[in-house]
Every structure is written in C-alpha cells, then in structure tokens.
ChimeraX commands (.cxc) that place a marker at each C-alpha (Angstrom):
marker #1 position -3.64,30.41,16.16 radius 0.5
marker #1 position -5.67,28.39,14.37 radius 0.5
marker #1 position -7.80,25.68,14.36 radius 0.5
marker #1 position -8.17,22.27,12.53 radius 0.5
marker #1 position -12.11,21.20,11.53 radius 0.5
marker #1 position -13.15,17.73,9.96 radius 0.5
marker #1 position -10.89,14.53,9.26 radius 0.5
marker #1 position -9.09,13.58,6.20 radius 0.5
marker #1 position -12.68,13.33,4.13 radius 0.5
marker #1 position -13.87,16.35,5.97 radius 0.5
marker #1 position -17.65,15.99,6.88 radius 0.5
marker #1 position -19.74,18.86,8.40 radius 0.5
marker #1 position -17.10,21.04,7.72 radius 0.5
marker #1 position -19.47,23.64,8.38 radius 0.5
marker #1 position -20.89,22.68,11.32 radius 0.5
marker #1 position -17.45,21.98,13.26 radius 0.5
marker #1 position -15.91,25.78,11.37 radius 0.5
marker #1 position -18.55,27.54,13.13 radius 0.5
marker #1 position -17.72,25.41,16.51 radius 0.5
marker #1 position -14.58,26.93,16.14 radius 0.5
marker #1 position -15.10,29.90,15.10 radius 0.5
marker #1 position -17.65,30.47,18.60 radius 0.5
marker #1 position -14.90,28.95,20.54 radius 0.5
marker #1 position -12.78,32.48,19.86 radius 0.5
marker #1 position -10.87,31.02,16.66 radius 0.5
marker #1 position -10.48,33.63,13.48 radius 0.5
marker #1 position -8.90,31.21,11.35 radius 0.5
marker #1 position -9.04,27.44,10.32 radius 0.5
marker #1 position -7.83,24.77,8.37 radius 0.5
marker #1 position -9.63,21.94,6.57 radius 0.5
marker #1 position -8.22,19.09,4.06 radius 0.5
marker #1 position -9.48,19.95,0.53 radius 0.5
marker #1 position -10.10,16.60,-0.80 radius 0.5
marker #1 position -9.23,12.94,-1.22 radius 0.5
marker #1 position -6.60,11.44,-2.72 radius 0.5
marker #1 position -6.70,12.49,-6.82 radius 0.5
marker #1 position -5.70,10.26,-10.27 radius 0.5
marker #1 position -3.18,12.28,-12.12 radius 0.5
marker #1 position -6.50,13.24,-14.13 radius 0.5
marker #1 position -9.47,12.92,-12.13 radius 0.5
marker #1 position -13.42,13.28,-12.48 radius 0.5
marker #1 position -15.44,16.40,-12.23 radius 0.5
marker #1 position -17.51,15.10,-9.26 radius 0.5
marker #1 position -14.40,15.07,-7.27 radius 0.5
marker #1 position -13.21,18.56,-7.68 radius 0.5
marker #1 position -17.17,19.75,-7.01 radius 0.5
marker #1 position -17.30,17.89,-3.45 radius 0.5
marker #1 position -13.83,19.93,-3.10 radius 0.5
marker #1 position -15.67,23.13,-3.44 radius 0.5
marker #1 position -19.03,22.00,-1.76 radius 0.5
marker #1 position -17.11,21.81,1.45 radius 0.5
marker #1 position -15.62,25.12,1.14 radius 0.5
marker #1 position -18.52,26.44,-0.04 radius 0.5
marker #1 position -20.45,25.84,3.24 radius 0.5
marker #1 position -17.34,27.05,4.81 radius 0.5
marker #1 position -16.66,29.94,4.15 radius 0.5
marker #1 position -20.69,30.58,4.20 radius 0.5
marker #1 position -21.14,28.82,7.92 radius 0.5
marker #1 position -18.00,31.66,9.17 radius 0.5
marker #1 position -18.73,34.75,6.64 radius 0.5
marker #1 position -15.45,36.69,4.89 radius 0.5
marker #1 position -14.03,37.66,7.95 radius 0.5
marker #1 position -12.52,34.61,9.03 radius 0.5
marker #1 position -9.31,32.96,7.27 radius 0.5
marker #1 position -9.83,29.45,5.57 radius 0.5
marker #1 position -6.47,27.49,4.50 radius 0.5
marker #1 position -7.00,24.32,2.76 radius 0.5
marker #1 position -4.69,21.56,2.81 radius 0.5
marker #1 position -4.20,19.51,-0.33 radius 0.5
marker #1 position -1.32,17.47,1.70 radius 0.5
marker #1 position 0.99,16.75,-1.05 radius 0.5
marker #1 position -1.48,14.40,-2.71 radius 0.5
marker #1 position -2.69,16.35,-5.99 radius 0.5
marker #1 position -0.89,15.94,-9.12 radius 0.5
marker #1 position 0.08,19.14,-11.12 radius 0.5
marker #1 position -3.03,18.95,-13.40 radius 0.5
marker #1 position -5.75,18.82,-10.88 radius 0.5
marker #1 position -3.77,20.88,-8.82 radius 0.5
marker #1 position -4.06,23.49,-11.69 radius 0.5
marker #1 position -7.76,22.71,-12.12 radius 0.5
marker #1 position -8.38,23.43,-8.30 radius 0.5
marker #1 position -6.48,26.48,-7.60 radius 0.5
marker #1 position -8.33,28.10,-10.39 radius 0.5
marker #1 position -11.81,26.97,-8.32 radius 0.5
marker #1 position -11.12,27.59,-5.53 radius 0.5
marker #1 position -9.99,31.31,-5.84 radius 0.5
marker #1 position -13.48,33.11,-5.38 radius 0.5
marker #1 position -13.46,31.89,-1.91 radius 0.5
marker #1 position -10.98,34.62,-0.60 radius 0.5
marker #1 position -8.49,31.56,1.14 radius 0.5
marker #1 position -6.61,32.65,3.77 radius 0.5
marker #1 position -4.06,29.92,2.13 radius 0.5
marker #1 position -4.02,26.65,-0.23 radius 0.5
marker #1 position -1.44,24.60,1.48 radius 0.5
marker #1 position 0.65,21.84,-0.26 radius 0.5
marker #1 position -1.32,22.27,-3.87 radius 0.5
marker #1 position 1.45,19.51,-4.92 radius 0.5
marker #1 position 4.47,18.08,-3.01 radius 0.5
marker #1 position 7.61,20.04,-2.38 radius 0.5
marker #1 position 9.54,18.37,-5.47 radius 0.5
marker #1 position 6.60,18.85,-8.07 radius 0.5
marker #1 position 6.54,23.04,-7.26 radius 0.5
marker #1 position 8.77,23.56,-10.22 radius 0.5
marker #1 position 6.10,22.26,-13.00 radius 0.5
marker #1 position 3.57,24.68,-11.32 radius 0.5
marker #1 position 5.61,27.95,-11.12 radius 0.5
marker #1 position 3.51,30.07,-13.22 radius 0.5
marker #1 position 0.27,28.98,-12.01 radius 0.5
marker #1 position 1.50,29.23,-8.02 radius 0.5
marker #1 position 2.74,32.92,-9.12 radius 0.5
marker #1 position -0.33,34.07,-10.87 radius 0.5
marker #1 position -2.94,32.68,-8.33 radius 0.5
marker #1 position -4.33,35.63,-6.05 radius 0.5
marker #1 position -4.77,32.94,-3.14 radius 0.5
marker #1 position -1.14,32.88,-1.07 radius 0.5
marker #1 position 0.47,29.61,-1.48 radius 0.5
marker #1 position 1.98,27.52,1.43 radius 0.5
marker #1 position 4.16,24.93,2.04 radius 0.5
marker #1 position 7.36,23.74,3.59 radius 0.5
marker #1 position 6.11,20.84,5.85 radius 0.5
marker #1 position 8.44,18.05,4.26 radius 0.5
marker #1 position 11.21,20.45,3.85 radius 0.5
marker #1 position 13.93,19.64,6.13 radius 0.5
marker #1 position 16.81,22.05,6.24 radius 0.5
marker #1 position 17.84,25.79,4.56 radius 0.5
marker #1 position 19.14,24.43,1.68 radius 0.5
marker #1 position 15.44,22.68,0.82 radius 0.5
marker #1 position 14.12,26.14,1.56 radius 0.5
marker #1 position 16.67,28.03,-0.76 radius 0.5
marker #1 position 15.28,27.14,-4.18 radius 0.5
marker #1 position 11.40,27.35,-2.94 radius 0.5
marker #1 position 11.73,30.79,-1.95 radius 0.5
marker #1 position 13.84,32.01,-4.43 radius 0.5
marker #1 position 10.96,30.80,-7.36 radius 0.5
marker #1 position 8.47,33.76,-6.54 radius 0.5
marker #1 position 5.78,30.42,-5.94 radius 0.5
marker #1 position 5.12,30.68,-2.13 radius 0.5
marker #1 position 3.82,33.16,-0.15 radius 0.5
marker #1 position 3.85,31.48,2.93 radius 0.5
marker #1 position 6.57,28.75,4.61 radius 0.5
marker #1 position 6.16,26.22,7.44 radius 0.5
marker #1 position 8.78,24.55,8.59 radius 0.5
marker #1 position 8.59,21.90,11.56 radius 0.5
marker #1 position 11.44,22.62,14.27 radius 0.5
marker #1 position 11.07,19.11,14.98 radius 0.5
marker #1 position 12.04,18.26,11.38 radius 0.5
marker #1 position 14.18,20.11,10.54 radius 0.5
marker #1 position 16.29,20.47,13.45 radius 0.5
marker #1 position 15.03,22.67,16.07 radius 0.5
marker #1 position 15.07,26.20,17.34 radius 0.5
marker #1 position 17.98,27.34,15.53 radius 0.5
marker #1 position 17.42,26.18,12.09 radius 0.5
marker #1 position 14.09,26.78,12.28 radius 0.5
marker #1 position 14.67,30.56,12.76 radius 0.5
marker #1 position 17.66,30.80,10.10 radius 0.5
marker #1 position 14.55,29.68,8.05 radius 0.5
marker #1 position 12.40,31.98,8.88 radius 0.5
marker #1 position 15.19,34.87,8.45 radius 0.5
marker #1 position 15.73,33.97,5.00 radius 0.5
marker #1 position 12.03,34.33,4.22 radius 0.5
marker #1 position 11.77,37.39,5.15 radius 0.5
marker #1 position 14.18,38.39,2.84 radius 0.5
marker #1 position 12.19,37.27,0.50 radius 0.5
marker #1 position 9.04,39.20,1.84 radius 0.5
marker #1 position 7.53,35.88,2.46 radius 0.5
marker #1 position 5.70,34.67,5.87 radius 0.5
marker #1 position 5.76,32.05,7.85 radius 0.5
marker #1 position 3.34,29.31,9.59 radius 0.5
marker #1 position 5.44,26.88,11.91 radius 0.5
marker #1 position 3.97,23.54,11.16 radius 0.5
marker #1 position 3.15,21.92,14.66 radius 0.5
marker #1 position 0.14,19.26,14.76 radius 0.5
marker #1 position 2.21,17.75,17.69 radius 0.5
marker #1 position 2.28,18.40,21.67 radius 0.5
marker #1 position 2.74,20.89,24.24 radius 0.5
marker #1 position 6.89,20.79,23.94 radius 0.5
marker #1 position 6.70,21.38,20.08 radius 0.5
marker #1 position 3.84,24.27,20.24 radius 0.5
marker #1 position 6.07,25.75,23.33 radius 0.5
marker #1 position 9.31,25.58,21.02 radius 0.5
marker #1 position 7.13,27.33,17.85 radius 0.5
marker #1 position 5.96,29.85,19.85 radius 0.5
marker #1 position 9.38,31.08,21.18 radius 0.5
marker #1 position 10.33,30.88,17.63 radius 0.5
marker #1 position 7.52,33.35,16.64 radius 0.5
marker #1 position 8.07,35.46,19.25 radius 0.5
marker #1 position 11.21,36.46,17.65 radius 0.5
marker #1 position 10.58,36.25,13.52 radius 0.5
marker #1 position 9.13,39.64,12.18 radius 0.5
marker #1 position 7.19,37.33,9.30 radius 0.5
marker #1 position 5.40,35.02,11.84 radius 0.5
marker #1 position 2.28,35.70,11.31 radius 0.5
marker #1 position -0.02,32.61,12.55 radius 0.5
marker #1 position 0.75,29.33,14.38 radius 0.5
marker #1 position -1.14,25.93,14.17 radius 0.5
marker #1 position -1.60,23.67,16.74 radius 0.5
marker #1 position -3.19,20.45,17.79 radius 0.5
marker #1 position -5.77,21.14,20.45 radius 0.5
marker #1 position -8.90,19.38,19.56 radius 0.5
marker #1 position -7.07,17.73,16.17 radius 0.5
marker #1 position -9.36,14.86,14.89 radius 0.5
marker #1 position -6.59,11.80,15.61 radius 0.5
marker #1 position -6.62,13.15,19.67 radius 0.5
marker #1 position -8.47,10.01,20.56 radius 0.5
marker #1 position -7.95,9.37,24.41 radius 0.5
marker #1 position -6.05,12.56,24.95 radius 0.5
marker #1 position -5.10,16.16,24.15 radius 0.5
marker #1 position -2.42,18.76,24.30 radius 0.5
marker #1 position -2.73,20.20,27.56 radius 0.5
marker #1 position -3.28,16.75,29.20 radius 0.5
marker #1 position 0.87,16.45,29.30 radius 0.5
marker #1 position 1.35,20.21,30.85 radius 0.5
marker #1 position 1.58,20.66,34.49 radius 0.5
marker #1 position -0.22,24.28,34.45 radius 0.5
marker #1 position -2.59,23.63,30.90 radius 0.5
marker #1 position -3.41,27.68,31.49 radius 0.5
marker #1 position -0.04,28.15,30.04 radius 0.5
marker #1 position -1.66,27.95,26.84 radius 0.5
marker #1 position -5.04,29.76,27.27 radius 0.5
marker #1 position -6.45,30.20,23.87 radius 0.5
marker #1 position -8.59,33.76,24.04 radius 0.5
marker #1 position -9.92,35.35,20.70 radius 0.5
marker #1 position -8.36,32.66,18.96 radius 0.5
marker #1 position -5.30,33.83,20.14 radius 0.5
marker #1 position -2.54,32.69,22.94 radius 0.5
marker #1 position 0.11,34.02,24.70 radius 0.5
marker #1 position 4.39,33.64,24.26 radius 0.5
marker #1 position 5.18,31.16,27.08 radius 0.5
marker #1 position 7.11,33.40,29.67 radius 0.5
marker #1 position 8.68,30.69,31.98 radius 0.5
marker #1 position 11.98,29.38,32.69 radius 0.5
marker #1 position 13.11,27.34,29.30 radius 0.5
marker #1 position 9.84,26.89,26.86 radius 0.5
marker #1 position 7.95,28.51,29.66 radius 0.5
marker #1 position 6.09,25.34,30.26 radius 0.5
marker #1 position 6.48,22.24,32.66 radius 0.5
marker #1 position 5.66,18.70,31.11 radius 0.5
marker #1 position 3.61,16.73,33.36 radius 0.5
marker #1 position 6.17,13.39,33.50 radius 0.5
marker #1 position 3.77,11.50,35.83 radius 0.5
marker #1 position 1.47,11.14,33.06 radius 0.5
marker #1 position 3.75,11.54,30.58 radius 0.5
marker #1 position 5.01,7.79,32.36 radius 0.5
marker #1 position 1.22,6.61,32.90 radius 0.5
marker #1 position 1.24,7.06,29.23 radius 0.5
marker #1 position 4.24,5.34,27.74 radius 0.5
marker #1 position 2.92,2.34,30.06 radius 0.5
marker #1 position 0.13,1.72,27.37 radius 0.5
marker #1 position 2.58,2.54,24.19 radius 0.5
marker #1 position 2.30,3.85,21.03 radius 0.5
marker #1 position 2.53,2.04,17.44 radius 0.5
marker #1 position 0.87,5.28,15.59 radius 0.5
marker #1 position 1.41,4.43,11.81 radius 0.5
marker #1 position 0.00,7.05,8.86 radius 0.5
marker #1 position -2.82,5.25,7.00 radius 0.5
marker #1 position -1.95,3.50,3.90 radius 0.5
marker #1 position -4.45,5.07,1.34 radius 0.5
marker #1 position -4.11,3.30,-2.37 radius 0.5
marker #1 position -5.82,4.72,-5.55 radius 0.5
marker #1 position -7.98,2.32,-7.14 radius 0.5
marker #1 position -5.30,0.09,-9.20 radius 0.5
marker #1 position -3.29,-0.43,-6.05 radius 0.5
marker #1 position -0.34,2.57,-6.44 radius 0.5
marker #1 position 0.08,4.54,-3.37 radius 0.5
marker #1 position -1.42,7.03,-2.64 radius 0.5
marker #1 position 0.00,10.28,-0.48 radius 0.5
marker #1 position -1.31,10.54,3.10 radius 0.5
marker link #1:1,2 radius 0.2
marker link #1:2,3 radius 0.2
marker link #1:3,4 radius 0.2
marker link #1:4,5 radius 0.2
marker link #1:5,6 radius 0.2
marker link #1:6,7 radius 0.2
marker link #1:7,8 radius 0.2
marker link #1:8,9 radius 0.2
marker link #1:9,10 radius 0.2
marker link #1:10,11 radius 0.2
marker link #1:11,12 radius 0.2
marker link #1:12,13 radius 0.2
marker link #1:13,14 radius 0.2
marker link #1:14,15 radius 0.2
marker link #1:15,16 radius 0.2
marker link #1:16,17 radius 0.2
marker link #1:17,18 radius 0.2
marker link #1:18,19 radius 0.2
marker link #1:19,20 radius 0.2
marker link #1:20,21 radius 0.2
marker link #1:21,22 radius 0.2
marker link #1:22,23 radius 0.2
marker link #1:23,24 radius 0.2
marker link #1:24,25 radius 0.2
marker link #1:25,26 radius 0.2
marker link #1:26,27 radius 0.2
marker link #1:27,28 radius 0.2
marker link #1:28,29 radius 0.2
marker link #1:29,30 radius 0.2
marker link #1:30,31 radius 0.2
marker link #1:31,32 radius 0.2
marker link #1:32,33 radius 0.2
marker link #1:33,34 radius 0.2
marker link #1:34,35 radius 0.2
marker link #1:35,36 radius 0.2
marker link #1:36,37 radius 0.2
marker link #1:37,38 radius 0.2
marker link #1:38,39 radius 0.2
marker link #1:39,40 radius 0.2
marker link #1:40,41 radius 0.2
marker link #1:41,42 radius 0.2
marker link #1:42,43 radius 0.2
marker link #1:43,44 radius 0.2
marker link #1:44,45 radius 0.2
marker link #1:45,46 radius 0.2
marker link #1:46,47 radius 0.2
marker link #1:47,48 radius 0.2
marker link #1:48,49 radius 0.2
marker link #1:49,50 radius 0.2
marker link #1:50,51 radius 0.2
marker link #1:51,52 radius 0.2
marker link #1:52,53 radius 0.2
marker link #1:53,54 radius 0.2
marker link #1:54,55 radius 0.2
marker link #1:55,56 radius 0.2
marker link #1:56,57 radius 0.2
marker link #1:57,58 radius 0.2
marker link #1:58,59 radius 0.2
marker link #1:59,60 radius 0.2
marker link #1:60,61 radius 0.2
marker link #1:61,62 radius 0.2
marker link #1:62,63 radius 0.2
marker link #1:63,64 radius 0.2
marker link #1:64,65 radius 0.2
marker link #1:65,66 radius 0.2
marker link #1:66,67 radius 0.2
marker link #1:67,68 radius 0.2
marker link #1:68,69 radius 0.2
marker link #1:69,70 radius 0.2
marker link #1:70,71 radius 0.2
marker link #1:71,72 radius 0.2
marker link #1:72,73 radius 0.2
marker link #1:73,74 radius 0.2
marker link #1:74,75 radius 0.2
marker link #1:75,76 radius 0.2
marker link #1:76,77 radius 0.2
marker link #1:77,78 radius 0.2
marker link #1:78,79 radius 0.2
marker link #1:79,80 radius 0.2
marker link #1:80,81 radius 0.2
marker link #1:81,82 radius 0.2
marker link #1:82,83 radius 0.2
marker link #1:83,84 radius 0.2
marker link #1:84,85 radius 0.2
marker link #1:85,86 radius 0.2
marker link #1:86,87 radius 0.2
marker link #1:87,88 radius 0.2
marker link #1:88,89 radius 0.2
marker link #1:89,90 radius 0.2
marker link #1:90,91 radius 0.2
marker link #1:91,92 radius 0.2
marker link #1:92,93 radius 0.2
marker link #1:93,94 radius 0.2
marker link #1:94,95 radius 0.2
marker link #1:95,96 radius 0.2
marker link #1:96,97 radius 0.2
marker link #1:97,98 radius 0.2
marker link #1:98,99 radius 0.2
marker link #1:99,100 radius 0.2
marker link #1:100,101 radius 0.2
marker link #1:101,102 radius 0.2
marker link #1:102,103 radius 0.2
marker link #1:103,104 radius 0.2
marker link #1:104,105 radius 0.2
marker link #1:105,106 radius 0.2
marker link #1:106,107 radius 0.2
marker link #1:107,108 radius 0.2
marker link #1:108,109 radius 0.2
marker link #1:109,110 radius 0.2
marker link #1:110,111 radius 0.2
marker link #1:111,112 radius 0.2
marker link #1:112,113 radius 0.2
marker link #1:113,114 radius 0.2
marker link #1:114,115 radius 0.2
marker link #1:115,116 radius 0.2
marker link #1:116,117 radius 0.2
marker link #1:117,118 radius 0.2
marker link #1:118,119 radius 0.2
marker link #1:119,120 radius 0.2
marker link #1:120,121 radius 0.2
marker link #1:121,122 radius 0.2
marker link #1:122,123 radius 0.2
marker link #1:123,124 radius 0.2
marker link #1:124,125 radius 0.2
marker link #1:125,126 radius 0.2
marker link #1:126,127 radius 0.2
marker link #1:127,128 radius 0.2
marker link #1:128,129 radius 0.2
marker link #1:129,130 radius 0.2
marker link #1:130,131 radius 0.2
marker link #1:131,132 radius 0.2
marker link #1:132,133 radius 0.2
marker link #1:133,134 radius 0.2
marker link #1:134,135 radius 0.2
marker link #1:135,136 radius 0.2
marker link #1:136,137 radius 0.2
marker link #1:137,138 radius 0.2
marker link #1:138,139 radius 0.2
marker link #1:139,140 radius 0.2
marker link #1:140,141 radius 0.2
marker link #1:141,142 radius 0.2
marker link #1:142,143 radius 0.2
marker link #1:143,144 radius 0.2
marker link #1:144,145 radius 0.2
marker link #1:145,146 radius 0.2
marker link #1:146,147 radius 0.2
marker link #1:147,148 radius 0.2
marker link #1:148,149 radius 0.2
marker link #1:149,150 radius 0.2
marker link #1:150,151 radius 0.2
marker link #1:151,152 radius 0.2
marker link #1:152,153 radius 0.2
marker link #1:153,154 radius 0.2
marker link #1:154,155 radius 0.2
marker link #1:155,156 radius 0.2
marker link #1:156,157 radius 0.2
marker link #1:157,158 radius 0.2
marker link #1:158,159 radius 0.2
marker link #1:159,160 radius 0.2
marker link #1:160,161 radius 0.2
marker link #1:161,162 radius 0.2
marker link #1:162,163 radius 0.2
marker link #1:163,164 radius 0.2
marker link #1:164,165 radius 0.2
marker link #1:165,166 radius 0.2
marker link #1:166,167 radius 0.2
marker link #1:167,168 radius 0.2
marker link #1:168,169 radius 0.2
marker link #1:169,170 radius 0.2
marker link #1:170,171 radius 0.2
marker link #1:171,172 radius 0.2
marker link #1:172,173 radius 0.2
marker link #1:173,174 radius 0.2
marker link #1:174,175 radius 0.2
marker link #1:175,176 radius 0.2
marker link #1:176,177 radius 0.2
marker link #1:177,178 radius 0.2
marker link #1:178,179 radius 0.2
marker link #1:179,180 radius 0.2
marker link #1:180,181 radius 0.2
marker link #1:181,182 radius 0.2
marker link #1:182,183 radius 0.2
marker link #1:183,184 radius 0.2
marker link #1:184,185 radius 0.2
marker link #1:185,186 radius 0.2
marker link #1:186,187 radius 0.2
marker link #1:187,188 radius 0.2
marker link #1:188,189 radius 0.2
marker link #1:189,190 radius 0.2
marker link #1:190,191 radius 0.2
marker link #1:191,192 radius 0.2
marker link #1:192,193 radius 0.2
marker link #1:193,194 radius 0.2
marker link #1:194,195 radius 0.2
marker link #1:195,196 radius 0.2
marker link #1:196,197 radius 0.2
marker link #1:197,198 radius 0.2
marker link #1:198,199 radius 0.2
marker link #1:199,200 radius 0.2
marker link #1:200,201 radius 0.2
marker link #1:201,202 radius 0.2
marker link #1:202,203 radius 0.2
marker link #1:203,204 radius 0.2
marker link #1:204,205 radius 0.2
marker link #1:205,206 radius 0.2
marker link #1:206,207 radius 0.2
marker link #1:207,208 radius 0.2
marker link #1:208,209 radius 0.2
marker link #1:209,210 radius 0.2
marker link #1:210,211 radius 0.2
marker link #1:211,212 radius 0.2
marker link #1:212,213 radius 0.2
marker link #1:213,214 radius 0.2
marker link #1:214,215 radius 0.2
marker link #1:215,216 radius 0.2
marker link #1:216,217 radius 0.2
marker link #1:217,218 radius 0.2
marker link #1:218,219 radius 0.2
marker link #1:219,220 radius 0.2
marker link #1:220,221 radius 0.2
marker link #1:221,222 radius 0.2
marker link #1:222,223 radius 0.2
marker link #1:223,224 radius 0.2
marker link #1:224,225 radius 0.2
marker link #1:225,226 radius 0.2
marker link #1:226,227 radius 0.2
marker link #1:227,228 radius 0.2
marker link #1:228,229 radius 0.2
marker link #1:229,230 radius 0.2
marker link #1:230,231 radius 0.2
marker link #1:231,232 radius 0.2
marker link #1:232,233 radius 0.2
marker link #1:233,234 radius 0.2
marker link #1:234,235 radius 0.2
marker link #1:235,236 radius 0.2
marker link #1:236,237 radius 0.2
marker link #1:237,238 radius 0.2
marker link #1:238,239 radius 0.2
marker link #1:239,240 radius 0.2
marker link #1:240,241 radius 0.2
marker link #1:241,242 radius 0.2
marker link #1:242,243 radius 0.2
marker link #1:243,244 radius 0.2
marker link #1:244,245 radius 0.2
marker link #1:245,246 radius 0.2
marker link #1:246,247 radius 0.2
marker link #1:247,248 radius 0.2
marker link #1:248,249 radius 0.2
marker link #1:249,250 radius 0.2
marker link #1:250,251 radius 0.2
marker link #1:251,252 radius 0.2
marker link #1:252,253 radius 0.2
marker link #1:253,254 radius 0.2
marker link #1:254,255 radius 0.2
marker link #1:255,256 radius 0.2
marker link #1:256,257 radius 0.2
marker link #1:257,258 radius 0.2
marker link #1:258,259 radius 0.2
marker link #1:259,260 radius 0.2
marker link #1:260,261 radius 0.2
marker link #1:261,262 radius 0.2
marker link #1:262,263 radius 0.2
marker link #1:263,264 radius 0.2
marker link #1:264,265 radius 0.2
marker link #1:265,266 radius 0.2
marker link #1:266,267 radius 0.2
view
C-alpha cells in the first residue's frame, strides 16, 4: 500500500512523509505542484522540486515517492519537469499530462528513466488499448468503479501484462472500493502496489474503516495489508452508520481552481 502526504499545495511534505513512513508505510504519494500556464515561471517548477527535495531527504532512497501532476501540466512544463525531477529516483510521476495529451509526449515519456503512470480517467479497454500499445507508460491504474467493476478492471490489467507493464488500482474511495481492488490484485501477476484512502487529506469528520463492521479487516502492518478472506469482498459494511451518515448528506463538489485570466484550470 501506500500512503497519501500533504493537500493539493502540499505543505510539510516532509514532515507528514516521515509520519508515514514511522507508521509502517514504504511508499507515498504527494501532488507535485499547482496548477501550470501552458508556459510557466521558473519559481514554480523550483517549489516543485523543493518539496521533493525534502522528501525524498526526510525518508532516504529506500522508500518509493510517486508524484502526482493530476492531469493539470501542459506538454511543455510537463517536459521541463520530468527532466527535474529524475535525480530523485521516483518510484512514479503520475498523470505528467492528461490521458488525451500522452501522444505529443511519446518520446519524452519513453526516454525518461522515472516509470510513468496513468490511467485514472480512462474508462474502459478500448481507452487502455492505444496507451499501452505507445511504449509511454510503465505503470496503469484503472478505477473498478470507473470503469466498470471487477471484471473489466481485470481484462485491464491482463492486457498490461502483455505489455510487460504494471498496474496501481486507483482507489482514493472507501472500504467497498479498496475491498473490490484488493480481490482484483490478488489475482493480476502485474499488481504490484495499491493506494488507498486511510488518513487522505479531504477525510474531514470520518475515515475508511469508520463504515466496516470489523476495521481489523484491513490492518495495515509494514505498510502492507492483507487480501480480504471473507464471504464476498471479505468485508461487512457497517449500514447503521452507513444510515447515521446519509442522514447528514453529501454535496461533495471538486474545487473549481481558475488560472489567473479566468480559464479553468484541471483539479
């Protein structure tokens, strides 16, 4: 497993890595920076590095960094920061552009000795098909709960292997979706590490284990956890306060983030 540190303009990133890291994790992820112009200033790209800088010095070599660039870097920052970032030994860059934009970074993604992940927004096998047949990504993660469940899911994760490439199941969602992934990797040869939400930054009032029955189900040790083995998922939702719950409601919207002249900005 791994864990999530900092927010979506990570502070003390280094601090809250070696939290994790003494709570058992071996591996982590942290945004990489804010949302970019198409052509951006230097400053920007520096406060990228400063915070995995004190990273990867707060948690030494041993443990695996992935940053997330979410989709919202352009192709020529994107370039810019691959290239900076690669003396850090990354355990991944994640997203270094959005699914659609790969194609205009093919021989940078290929020629980068940091492995390359993505797959997030991708919804089905036929998304998947062209992205692993360009020789970009090292790494896939699709979301069983996008792109329609167990069985898709692991036709996905067949394919890649094919292709000698691994795979992350996205999950920053709750006990049923983690249960699903991990029956998924249980089975997939190129399953190789699983995120999860325990902890994440927008847990406010509640967490993960707050909507299981028996929360030792999923007993994080060494930054590890075991494959579910009970009837189903292997795990019982707690509907008592899965009802106490729904009583309050839920209107979760993504923040609207907007570059300086007003455009949109990705999330």
């Amino acid at each position: 497993m791994y864990s999530w540190i900092g927010g979506d303009r990570p502070a003390d990133t280094a601090r809250a890595a070696k939290e994790a890291v003494d709570r058992g994790f071996t591996a982590i992820k942290m945004n990489g920076t804010e949302e970019l112009q198409f052509l951006d200033t230097w400053d920007k790209v520096e406060r990228c590095i400063a915070n995995v800088t004190a990273v990867r010095e707060a948690v030494g070599n041993n443990v695996g960094i992935g940053v997330d660039f979410h989709g919202r870097v352009h192709k020529p920052m994107a370039k810019v920061l691959i290239k900076e970032l690669e003396p850090y030994k990354l355990m991944f860059i994640e997203e270094p552009v959005l699914s659609e934009n790969v194609g205009g970074l093919l021989d940078v993604l290929r020629n980068t000795p940091t492995p390359i992940a993505l797959g997030e927004r991708l919804f089905s096998r036929w998304d998947f098909k062209d992205i692993l047949a360009s020789g970009a990504v090292d790494i896939i993660q699709p979301d069983p709960s996008h792109c329609g469940g167990i069985t898709e899911a692991r036709k996905i994760a067949f394919m890649a292997e094919a292709y000698d490439i691994a795979v992350a199941l996205h999950c920053p969602l709750g006990p049923i979706a983690l249960a699903t992934c991990l029956q998924i990797d249980a089975g997939c040869y190129n399953a190789f590490i699983q995120e999860q939400s325990l902890g994440i930054h927008y847990n406010k009032s509640n967490d993960l284990l707050d909507y299981v029955v028996d929360p030792a189900v999923f007993a994080y040790e060494d930054g590890m956890v075991a494959i579910p083995d009970g009837p189903g998922l292997g795990i019982e939702v707690n509907e008592e306060y899965v009802i106490e719950r729904a009583k309050e409601g839920a209107r979760w919207r993504n923040p609207v983030w907007r570059h300086k002249d007003g455009s949109f900005a990705e999330w």
